[in-house]
MIMAR-848783 format. One line per field, with one value per residue (C-alpha): residue number from 1; residue in one letter; x, y, z. Coordinates in steps of 0.001 Angstrom, whole numbers, padded with zeros to 6 digits. Each point is the difference from the previous one (the first is absolute). Example, Ala and Ser with C-alpha at 12.3 -4.5 7.8 and 13.67 -1.06 7.14 Angstrom:
BEGIN
n: (1,2)
res: (A,S)
x: (012300,001370)
y: (-004500,003440)
z: (007800,-000660)
//
This chain:
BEGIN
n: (1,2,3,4,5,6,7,8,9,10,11,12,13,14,15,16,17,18,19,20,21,22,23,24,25,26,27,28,29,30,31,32,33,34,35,36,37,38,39,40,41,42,43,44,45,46,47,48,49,50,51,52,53,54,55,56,57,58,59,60,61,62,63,64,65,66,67,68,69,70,71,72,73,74,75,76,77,78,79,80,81,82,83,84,85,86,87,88,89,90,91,92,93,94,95,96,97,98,99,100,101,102,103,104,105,106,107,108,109,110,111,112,113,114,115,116,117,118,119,120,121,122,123,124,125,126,127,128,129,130,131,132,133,134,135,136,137,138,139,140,141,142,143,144,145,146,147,148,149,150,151,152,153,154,155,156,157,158,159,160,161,162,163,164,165,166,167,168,169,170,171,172,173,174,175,176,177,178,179,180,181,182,183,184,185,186,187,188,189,190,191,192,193,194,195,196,197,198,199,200,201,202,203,204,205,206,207,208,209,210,211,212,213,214,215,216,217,218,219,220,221,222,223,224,225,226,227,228,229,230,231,232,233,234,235,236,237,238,239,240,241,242,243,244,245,246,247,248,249,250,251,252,253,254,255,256,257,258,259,260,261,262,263,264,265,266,267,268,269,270,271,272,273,274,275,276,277,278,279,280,281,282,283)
res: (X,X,X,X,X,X,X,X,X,X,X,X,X,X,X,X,X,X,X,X,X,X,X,X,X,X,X,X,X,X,X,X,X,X,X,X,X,X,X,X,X,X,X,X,X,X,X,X,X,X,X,X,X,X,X,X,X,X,X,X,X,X,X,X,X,X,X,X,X,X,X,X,X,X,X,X,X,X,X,X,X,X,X,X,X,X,X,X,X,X,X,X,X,X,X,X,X,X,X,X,X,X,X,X,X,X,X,X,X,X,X,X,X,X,X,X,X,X,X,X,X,X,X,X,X,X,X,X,X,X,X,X,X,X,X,X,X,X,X,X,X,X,X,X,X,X,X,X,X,X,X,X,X,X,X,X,X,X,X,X,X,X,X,X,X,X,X,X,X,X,X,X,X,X,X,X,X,X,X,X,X,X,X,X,X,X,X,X,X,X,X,X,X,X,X,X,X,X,X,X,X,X,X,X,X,X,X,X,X,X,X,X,X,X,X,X,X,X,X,X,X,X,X,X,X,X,X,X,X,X,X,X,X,X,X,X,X,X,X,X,X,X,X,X,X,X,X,X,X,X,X,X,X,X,X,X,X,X,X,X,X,X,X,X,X,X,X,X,X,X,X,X,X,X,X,X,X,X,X,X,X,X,X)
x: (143133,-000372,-001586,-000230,001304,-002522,-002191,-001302,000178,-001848,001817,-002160,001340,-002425,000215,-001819,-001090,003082,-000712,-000735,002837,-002519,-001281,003445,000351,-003487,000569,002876,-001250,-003373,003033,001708,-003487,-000774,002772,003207,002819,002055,-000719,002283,-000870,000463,000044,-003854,-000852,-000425,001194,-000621,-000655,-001962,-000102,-002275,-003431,000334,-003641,000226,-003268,000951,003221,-001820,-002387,002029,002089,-003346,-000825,002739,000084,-003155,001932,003060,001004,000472,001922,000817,002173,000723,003437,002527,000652,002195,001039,-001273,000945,003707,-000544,-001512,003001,001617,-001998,001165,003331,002808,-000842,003044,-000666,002180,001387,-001892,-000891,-003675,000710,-002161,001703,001464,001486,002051,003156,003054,-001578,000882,-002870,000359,-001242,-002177,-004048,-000481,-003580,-001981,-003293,-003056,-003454,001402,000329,003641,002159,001932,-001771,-002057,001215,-001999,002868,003055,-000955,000288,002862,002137,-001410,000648,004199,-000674,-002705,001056,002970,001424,-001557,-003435,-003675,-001468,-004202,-000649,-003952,-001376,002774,-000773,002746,002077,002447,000069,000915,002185,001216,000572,001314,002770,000814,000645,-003179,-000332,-003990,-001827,-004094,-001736,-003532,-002446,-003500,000116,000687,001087,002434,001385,001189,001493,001670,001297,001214,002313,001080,001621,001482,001658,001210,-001737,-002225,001771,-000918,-003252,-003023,-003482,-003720,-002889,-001849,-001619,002548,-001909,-000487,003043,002194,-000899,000798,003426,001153,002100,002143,002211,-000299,-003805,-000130,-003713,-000532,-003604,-002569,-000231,-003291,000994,003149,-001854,-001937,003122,002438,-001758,000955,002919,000808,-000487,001317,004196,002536,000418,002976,-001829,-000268,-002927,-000201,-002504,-001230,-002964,-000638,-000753,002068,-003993,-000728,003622,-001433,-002755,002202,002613,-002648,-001280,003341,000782,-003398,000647,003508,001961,003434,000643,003503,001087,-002223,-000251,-001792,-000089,-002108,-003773,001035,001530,001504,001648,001874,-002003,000535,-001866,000690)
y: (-127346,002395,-000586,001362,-001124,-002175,-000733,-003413,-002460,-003118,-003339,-001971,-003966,-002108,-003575,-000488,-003936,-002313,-002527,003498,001414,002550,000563,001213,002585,001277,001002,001280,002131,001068,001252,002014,001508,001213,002117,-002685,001893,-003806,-003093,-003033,-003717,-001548,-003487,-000648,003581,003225,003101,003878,003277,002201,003746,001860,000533,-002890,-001315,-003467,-001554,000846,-002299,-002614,000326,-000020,-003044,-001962,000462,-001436,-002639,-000780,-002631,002434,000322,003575,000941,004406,001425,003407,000676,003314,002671,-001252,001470,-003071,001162,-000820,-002340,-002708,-000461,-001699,-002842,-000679,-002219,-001317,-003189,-002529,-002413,-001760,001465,002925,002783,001705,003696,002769,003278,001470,-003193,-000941,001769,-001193,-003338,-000993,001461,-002759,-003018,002587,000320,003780,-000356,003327,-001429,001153,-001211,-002638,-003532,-000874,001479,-003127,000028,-002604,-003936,-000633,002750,-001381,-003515,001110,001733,-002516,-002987,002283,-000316,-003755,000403,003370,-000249,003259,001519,-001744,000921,000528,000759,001115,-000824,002442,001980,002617,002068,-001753,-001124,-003580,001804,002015,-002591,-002714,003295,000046,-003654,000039,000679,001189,000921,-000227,000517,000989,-000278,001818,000747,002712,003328,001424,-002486,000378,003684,-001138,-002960,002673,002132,-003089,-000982,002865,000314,-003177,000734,-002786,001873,-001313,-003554,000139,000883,001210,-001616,000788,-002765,-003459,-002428,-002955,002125,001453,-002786,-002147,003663,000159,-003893,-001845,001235,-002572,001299,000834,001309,-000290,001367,-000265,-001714,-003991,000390,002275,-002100,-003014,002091,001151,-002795,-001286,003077,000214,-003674,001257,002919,-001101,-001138,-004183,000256,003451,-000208,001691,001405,000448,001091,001172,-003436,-000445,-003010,-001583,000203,-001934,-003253,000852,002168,-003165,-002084,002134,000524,-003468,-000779,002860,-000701,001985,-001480,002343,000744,002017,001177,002802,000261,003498,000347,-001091,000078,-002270,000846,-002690,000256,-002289,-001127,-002436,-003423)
z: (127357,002604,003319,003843,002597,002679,-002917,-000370,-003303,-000307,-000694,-002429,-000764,-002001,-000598,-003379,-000619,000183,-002746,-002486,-001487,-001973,003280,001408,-003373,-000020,003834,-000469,-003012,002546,002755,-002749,-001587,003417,000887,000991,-001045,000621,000938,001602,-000278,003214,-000647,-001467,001264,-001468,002565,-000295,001678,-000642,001254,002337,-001587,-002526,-000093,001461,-000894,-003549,000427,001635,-002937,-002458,001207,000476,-003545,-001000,002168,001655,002089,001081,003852,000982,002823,000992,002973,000716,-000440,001078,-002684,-002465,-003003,-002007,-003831,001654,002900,-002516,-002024,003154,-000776,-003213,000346,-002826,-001503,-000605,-002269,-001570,-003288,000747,002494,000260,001938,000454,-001740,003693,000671,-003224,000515,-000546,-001633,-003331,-002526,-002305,002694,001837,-000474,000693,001235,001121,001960,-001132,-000978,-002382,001633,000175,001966,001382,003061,-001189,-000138,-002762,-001727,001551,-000907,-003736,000281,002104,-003261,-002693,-000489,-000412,-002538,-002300,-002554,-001180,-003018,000718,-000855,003247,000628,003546,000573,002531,-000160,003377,000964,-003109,002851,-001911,-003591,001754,001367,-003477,-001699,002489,-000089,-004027,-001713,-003346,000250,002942,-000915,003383,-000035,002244,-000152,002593,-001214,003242,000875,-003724,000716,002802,-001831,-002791,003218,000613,-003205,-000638,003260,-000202,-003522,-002262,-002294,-002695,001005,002094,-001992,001939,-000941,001629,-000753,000182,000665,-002064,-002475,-000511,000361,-003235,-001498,000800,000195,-000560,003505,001550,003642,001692,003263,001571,003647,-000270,003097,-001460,-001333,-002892,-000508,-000571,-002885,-001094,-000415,-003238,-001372,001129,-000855,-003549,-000135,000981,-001799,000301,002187,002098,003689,001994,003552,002404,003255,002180,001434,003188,001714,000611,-003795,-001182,-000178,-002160,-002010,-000493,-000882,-002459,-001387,-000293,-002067,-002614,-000986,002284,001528,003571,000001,003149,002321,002689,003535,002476,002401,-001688,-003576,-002152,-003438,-002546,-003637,-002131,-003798,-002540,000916)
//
């Protein structure tokens, strides 16, 4: 991106709602539809720049409609050349079995553990706990030559990710279109076409469709799993085994409870920072 010397950017960080996981998405789609060419999620914050000129009041706008309860924060910041300068943000992820690395960073590291991840719009990029929760469960849970169904799917870092561990088929679902070109970008970057097949749709809907799978992976805010696991309860194999995430560390009690009253055994669980992720089967 070019830019002049002496010329000012704006620093925008926004804190969408922290019990709303679709809170977090939908701001961070309202950054990207107004102009943020990349995006870093610092901790349960959302931080860009923006150039010289960028219409501000649109941004806060924007984030405001989709959030009505987000905290905005700007600061003028030095000329930077941010198309570069915001890749410095994004770090390796070791975890485990496997290793989530932007592109730039993945040299030298052994293609057949590593998540090539390009960040983009999709949600997934390993910066997120929720993500790295999966991934560190998943070796524990996946067999090779599995069924997998990956229920919001995002960047397809999770498929990518089951694909790598042993996978036959890995079904990622996503109902938004934009993050499913980016999820195709990264499929075939990491080499699992073959394995990880792309729908853009419904997750309750599509699921009965393409049972019986013996692995689910759900990293989906606890409202919509709680919809979900009935589904999903009938749509594994008897001896399947079920992951999810997006909980916050406040909601695990209810979640347990709820789990224990439906017929769900917890078998390993996961806690970073506010989130809490577990490996679950039928008890």
């Amino acid at each position: 991106m070019a830019h002049n010397d002496g010329v000012t950017w704006t620093s925008v960080r926004a804190r969408p709602s922290a019990e709303s996981e679709s809170a977090r998405r939908a701001c961070l789609a309202a950054l990207f539809a107004v102009g943020a060419q990349g995006v870093h999620e610092d901790g349960t914050s959302l931080v860009t720049h923006f150039a010289p000129g960028t219409d501000l009041v649109a941004v806060h706008e924007a984030l405001s409609l989709a959030d009505s309860n987000v905290i905005i924060e700007t600061a003028a910041v030095a000329d930077i050349n941010w198309s570069e300068a915001w890749k410095t943000r994004i770090g390796v992820h070791e975890l485990g079995a496997l290793t989530i690395a932007p592109p730039w960073l993945a040299e030298g590291r052994d293609p057949s553990r590593t998540i090539l991840i390009d960040p983009g719009m999709a949600f997934g990029t390993g910066d997120h706990a929720t993500t790295r929760g999966v991934v560190r469960l998943l070796p524990a849970v996946l067999r090779v030559g599995d069924v997998v169904a990956d229920l919001g799917s995002g960047s397809a870092v999770l498929s990518i990710a089951a694909a790598k561990l042993g996978a036959l088929r890995v079904y990622a679902v996503e109902l938004d279109g934009e993050a499913t070109t980016n999820a195709q970008e990264n499929v075939e970057r990491n080499d699992v076409v073959g394995q990880v097949h792309l729908f853009e749709a419904d997750a309750a809907a599509m699921l009965p469709l393409l049972a019986p799978v013996r692995v689910v992976l759900a990293n989906i805010i606890s409202s919509v799993l709680v919809e979900l696991l009935p589904i999903i309860a009938a749509s594994i194999t008897p001896d399947g085994g079920v992951i999810i995430s997006g909980i916050l560390l406040e909601e695990r009690d209810q979640m347990l409870q709820y789990l224990h009253t439906t017929g769900w055994t917890v078998l390993t669980g996961d806690a970073e920072d506010i989130w809490w992720s577990a490996s679950i089967a039928r008890a």
